[in-house]
NUTIVEX-532382 format. One line per field, with one value per atom (N, C-alpha, C): residue in three letters; x negated, y, z; residue number from 1. Coordinates in Angstrom, 3 decimals, decimal comma. Atoms other than C-alpha are relative to their C-alpha. Layout:
res (ALA ...)
xx (X ...)
yy (Y ...)
zz (Z ...)
n (NUM ...)
// end
This chain:
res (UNK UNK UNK UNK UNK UNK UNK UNK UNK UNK UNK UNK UNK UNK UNK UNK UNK UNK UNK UNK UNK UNK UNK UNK UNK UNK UNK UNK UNK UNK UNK UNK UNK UNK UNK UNK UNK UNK UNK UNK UNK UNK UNK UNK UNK UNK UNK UNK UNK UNK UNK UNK UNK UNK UNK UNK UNK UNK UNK UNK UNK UNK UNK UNK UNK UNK UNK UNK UNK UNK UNK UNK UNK UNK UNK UNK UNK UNK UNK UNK UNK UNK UNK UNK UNK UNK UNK UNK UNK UNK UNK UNK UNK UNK UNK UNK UNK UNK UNK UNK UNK UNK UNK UNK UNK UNK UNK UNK UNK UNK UNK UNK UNK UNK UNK UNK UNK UNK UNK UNK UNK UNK UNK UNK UNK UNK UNK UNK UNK UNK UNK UNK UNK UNK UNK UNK UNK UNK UNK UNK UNK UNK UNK UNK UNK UNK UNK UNK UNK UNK UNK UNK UNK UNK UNK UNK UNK UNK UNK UNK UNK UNK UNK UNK UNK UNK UNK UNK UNK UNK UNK UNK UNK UNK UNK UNK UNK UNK UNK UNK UNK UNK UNK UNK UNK UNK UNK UNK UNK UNK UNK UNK UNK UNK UNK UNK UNK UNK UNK UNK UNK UNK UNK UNK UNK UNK UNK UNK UNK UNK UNK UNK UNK UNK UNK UNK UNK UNK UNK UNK UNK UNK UNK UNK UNK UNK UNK UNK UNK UNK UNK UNK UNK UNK UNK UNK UNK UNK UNK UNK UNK UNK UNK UNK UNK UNK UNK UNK UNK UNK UNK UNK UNK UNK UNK UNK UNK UNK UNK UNK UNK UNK UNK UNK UNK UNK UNK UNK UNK UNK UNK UNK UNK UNK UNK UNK UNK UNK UNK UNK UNK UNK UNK UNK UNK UNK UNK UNK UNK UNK UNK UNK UNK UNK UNK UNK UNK UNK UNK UNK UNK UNK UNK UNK UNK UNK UNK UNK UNK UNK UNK UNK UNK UNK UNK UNK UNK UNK UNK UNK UNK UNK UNK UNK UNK UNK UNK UNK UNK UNK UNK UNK UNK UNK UNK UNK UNK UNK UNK UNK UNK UNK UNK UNK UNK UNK UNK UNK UNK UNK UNK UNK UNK UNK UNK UNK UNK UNK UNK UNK UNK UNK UNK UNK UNK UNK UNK UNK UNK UNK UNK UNK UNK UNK UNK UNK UNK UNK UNK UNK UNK UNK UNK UNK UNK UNK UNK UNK UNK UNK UNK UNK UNK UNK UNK UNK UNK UNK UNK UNK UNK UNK UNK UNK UNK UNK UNK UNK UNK UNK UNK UNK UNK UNK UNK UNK UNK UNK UNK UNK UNK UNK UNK UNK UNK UNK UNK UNK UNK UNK UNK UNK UNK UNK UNK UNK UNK UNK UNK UNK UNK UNK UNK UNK UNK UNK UNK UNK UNK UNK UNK UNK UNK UNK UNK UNK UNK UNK UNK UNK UNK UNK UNK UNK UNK UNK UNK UNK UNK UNK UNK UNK UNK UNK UNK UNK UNK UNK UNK UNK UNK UNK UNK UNK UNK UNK UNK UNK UNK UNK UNK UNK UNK UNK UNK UNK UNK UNK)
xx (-0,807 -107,872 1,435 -1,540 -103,968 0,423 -0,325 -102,228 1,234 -1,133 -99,477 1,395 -1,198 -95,843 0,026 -1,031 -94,057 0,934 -1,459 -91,973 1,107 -1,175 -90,320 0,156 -1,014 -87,534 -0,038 0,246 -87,625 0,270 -1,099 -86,691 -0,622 -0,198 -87,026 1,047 -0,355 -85,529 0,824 -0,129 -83,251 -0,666 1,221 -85,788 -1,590 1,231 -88,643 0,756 -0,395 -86,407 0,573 0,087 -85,369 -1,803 1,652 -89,414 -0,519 0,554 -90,114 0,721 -1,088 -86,988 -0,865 0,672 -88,667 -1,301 1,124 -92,020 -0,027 -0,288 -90,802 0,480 -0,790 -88,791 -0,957 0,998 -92,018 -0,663 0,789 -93,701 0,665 -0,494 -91,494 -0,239 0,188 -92,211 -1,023 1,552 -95,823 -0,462 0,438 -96,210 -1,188 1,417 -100,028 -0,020 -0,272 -98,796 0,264 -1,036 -97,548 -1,382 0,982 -100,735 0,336 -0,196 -100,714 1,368 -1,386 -96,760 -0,240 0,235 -97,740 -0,655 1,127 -100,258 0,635 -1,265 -97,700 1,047 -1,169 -95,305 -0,408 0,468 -97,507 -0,331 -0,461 -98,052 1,176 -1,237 -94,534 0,226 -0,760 -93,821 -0,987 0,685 -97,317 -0,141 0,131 -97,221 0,748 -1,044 -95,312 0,669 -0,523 -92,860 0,685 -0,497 -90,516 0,941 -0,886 -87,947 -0,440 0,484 -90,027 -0,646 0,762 -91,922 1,114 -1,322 -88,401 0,533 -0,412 -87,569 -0,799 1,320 -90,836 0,291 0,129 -90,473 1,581 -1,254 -86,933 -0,190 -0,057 -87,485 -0,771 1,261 -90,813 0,361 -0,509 -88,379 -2,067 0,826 -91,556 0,230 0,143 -91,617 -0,117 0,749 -91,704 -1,234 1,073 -93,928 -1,365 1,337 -96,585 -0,234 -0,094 -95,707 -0,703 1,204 -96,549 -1,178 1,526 -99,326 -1,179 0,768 -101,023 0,038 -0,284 -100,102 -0,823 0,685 -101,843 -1,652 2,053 -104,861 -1,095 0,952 -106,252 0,298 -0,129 -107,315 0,707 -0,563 -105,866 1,370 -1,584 -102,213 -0,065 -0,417 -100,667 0,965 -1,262 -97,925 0,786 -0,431 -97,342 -0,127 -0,058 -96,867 -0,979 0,824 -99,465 0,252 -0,610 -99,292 -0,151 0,484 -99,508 -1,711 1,402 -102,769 -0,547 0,401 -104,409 -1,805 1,370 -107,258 -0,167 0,854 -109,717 -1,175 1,206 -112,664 -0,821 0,881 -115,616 -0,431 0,072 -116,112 -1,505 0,503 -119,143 -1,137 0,960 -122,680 -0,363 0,477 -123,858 0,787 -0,961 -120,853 0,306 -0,305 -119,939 -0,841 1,437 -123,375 0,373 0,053 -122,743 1,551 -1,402 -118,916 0,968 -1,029 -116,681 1,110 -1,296 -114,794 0,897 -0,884 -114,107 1,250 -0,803 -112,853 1,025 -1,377 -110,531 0,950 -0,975 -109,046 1,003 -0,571 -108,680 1,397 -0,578 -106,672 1,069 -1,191 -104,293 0,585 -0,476 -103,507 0,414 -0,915 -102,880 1,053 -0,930 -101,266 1,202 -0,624 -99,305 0,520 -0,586 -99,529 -1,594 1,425 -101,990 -0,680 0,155 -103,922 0,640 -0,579 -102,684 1,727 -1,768 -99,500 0,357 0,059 -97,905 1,113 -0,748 -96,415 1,672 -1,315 -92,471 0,178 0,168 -92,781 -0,652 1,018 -95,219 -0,861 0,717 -97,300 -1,494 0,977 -100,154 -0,192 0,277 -101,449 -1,304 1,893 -104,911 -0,104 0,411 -106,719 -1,752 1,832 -110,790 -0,342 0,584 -113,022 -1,232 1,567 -116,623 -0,881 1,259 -118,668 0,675 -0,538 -117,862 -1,514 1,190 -121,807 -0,480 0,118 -122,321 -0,364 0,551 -124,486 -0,865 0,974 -126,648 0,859 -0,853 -123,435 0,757 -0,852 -122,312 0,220 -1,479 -119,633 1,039 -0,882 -117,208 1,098 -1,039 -113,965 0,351 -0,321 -112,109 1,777 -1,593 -108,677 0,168 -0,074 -108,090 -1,004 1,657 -111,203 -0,693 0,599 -112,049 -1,021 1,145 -115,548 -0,237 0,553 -115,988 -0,811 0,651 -118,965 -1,004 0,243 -120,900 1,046 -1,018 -118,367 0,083 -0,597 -117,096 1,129 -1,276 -114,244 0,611 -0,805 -113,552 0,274 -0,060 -113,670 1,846 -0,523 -110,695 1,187 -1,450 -107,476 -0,167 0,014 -108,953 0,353 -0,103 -109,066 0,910 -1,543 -105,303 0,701 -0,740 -104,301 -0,111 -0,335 -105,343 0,991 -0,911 -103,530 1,498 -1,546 -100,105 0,525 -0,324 -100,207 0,418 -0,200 -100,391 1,214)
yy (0,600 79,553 0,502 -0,203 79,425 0,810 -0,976 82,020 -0,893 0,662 80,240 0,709 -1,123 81,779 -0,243 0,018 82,084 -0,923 1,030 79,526 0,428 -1,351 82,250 0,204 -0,858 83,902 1,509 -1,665 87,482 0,535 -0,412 89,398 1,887 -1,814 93,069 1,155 -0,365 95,715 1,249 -0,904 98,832 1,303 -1,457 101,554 -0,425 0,507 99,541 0,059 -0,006 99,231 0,971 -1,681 103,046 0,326 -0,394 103,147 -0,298 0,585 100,967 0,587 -0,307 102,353 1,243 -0,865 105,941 0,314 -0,110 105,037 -0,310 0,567 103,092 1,348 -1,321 106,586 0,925 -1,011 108,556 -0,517 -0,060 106,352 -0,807 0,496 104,665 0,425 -0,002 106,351 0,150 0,130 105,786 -1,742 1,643 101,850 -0,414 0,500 102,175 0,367 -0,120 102,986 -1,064 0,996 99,532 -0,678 0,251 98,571 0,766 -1,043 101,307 0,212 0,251 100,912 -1,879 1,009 97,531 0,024 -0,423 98,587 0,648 -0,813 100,798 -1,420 1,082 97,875 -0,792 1,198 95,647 0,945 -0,608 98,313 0,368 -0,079 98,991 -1,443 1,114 95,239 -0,766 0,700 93,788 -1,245 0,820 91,469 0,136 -0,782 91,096 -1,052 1,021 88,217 0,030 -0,377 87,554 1,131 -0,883 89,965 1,155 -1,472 93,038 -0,427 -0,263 92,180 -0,318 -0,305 91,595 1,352 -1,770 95,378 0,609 -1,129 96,567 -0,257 0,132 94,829 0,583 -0,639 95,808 1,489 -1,618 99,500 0,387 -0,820 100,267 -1,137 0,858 98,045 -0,510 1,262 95,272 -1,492 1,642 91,552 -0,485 0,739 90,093 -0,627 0,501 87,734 0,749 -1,035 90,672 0,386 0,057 91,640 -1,123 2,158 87,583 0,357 0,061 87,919 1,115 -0,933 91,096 -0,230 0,362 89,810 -1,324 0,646 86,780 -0,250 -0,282 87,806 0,339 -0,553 89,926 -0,229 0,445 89,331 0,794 -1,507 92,524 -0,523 0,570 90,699 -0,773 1,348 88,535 -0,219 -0,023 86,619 -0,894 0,569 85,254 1,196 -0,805 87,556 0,011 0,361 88,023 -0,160 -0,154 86,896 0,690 -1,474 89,295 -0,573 0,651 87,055 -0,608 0,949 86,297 -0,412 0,748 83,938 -0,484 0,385 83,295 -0,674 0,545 81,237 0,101 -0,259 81,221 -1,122 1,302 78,866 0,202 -0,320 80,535 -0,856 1,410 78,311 -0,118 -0,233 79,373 -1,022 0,451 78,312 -1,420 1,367 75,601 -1,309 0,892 73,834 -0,799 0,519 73,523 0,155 0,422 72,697 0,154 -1,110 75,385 -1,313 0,408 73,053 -0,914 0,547 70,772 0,422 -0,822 73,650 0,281 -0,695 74,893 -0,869 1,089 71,430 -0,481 -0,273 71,488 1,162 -1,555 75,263 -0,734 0,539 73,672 -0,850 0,479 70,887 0,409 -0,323 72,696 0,991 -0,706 75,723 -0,444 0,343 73,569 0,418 -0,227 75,120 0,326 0,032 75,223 1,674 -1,082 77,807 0,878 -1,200 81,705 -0,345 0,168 80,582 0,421 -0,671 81,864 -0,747 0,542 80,392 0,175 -0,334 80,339 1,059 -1,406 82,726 1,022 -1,246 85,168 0,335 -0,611 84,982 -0,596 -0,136 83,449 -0,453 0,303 83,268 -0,913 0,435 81,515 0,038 -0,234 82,111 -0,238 0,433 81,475 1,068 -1,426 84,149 -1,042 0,322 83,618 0,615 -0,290 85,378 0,960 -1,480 87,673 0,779 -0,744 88,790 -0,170 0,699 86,797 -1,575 1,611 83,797 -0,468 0,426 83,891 -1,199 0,800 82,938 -1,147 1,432 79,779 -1,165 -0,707 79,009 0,522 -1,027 81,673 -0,075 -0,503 82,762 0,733 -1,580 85,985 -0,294 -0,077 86,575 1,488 -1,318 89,922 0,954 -0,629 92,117 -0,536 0,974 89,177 -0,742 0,564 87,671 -1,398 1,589 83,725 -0,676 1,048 82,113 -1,030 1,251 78,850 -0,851 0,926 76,976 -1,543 1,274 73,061 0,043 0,375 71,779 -0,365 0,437 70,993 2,033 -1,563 75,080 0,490 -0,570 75,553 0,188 0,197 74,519 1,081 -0,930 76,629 1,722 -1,440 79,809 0,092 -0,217 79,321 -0,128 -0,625 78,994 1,099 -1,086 81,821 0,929 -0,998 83,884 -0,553 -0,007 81,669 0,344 -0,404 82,576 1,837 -1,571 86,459 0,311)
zz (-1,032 72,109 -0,152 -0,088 71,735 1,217 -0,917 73,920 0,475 -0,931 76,756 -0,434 -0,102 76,236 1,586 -1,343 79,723 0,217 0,252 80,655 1,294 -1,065 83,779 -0,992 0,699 82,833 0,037 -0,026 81,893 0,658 -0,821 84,277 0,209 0,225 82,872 0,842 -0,792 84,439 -1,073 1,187 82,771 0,103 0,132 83,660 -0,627 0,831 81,771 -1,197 1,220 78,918 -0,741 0,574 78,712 -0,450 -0,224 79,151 -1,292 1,139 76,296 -1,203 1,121 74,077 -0,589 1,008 74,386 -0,347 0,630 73,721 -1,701 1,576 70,547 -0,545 0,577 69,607 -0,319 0,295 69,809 -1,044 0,606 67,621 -1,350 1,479 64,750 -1,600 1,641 62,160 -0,382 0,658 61,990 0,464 -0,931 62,276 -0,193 -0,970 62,704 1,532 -1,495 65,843 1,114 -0,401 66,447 0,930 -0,929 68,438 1,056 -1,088 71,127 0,478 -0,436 71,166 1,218 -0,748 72,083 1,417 -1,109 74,721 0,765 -0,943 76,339 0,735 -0,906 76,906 0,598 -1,389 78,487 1,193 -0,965 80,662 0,526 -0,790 81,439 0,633 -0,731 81,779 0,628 -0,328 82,722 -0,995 1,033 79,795 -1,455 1,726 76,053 -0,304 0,446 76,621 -1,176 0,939 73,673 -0,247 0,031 74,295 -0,226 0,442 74,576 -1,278 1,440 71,350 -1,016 1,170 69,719 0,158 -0,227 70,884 -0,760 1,147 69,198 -1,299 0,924 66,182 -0,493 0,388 65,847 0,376 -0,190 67,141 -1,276 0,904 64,918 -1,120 1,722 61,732 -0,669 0,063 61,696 0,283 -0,153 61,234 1,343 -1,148 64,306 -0,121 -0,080 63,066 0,631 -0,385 62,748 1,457 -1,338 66,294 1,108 -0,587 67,346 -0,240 0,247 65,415 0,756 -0,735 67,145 1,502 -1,069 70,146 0,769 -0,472 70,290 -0,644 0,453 68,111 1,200 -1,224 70,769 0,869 -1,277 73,867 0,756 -0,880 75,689 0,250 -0,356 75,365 0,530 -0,936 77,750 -0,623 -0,560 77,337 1,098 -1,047 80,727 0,468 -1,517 84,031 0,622 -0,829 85,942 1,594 -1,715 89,673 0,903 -1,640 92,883 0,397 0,364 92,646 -0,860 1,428 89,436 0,583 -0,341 90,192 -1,518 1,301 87,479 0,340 -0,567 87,700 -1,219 0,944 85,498 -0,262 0,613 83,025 -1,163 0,700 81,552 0,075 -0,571 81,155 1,608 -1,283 84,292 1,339 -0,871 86,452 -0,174 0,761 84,145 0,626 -0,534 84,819 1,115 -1,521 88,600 0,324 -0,177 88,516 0,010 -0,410 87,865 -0,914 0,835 85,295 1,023 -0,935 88,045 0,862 -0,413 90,255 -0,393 0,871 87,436 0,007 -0,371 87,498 1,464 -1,507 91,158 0,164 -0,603 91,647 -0,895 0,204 88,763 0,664 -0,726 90,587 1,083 -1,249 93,943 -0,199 0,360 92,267 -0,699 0,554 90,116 -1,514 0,806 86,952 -0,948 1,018 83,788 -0,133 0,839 81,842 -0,470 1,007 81,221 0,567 -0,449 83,375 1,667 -0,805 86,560 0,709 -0,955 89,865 -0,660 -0,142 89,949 0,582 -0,808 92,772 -0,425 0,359 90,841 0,743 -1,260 93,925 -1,134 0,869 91,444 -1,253 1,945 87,866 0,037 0,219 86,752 -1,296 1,009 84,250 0,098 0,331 82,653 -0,428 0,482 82,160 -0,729 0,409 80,081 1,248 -1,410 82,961 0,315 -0,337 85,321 0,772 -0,247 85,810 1,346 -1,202 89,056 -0,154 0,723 87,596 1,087 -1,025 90,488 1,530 -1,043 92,895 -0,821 0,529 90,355 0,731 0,959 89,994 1,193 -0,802 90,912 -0,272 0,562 90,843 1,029 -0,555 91,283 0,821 -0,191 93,183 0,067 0,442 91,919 -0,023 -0,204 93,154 0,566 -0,951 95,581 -1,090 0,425 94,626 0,907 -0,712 96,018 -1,191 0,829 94,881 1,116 -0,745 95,605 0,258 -0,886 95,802 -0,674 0,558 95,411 0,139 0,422 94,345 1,884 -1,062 98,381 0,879 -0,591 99,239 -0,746 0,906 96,629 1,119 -0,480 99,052 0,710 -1,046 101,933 -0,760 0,314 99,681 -0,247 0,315 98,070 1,076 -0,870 101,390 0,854 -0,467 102,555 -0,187 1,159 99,708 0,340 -0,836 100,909 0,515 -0,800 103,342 0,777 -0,181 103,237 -0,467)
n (1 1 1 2 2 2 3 3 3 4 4 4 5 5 5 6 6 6 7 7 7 8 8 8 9 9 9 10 10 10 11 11 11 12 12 12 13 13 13 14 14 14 15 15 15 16 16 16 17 17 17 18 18 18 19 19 19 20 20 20 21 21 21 22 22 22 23 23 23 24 24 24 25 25 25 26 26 26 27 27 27 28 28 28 29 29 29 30 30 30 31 31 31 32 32 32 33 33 33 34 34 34 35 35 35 36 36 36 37 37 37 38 38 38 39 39 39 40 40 40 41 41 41 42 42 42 43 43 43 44 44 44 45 45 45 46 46 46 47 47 47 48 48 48 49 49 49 50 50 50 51 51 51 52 52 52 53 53 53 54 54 54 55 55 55 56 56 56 57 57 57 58 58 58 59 59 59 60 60 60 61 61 61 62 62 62 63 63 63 64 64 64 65 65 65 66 66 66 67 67 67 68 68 68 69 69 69 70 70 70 71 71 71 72 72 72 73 73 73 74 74 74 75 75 75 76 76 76 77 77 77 78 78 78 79 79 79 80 80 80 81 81 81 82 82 82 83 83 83 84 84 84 85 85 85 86 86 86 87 87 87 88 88 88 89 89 89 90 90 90 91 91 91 92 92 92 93 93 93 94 94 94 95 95 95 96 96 96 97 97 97 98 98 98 99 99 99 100 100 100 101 101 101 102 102 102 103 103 103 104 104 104 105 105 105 106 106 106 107 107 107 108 108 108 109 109 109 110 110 110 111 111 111 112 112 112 113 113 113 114 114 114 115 115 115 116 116 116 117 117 117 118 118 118 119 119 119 120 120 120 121 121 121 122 122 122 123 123 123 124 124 124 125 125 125 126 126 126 127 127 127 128 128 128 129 129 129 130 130 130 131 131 131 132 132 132 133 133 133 134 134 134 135 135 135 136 136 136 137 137 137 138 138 138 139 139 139 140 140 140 141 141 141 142 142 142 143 143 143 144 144 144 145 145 145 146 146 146 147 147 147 148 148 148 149 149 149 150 150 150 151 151 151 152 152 152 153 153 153 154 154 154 155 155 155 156 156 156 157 157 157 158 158 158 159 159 159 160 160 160 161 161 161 162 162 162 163 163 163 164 164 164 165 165 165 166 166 166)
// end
């Protein structure tokens, strides 16, 4: 599955980018390091839009490309934002079966925005999981540690407005 870029604007900060500068400084001159450098900056920034992975690849003197490429190999990278609510729903057989794909279609339409992508406001993200080990309540989805299952596609509005509303 192709990884989303961001289509928000960066909006880094200069105490993440001292953050990221001296993690890159600790580890340049070993670029099997360039994973776990990576892993650091999505923790500083919560994801690895282009800019920070043009800092890495220019700090730890690597290809960007390679950078891209580790970036959207594994799953562990984002490169969207995640929202103050990342809702995920489960698209695994279980869920699938009894209507989650519908659902997933639904939350885009009210959220207004696809797959692995994130409100304007940052208030939410969505995203698909394979299972989240709750096959008995199909089909589910999560809003951060929040568990809703059983549901139809007519439950979806009531739950995103709750989250609006907070």
């Amino acid at each position: 599955m192709l990884k989303k870029i961001s289509r928000l604007p960066f909006q880094g900060t200069k105490e993440q980018e001292a953050q990221l500068k001296a993690v890159i400084e600790a580890n340049k001159s070993d670029k099997s390091r360039l994973m776990a450098v990576m892993q650091e900056a999505q923790g500083i920034y919560g994801y690895l839009p282009f800019e920070v992975q043009k800092m890495i690849a220019e700090g730890m003197d690597v290809p960007m490309e390679k950078v891209y490429g580790v970036s959207t190999f594994y799953a562990q990278f984002a490169l969207s934002p995640k929202g103050e609510y990342n809702v995920s729903i489960c698209l695994g057989t279980a869920c699938y079966v009894k209507g989650s794909g519908l659902i997933y279609d639904k939350l885009q339409e009210i959220l207004g925005i696809g797959a692995d992508e994130c409100t304007e406001d940052r208030k939410f993200s969505l995203s698909a999981c394979r299972c989240v080990g709750a096959c008995g309540l199909a089909p589910v989805l999560t809003i951060n540690d929040e568990v809703y299952g059983r549901l139809g596609v007519d439950d979806v509005a009531g739950i995103i407005a709750k989250y609006k509303a907070l």
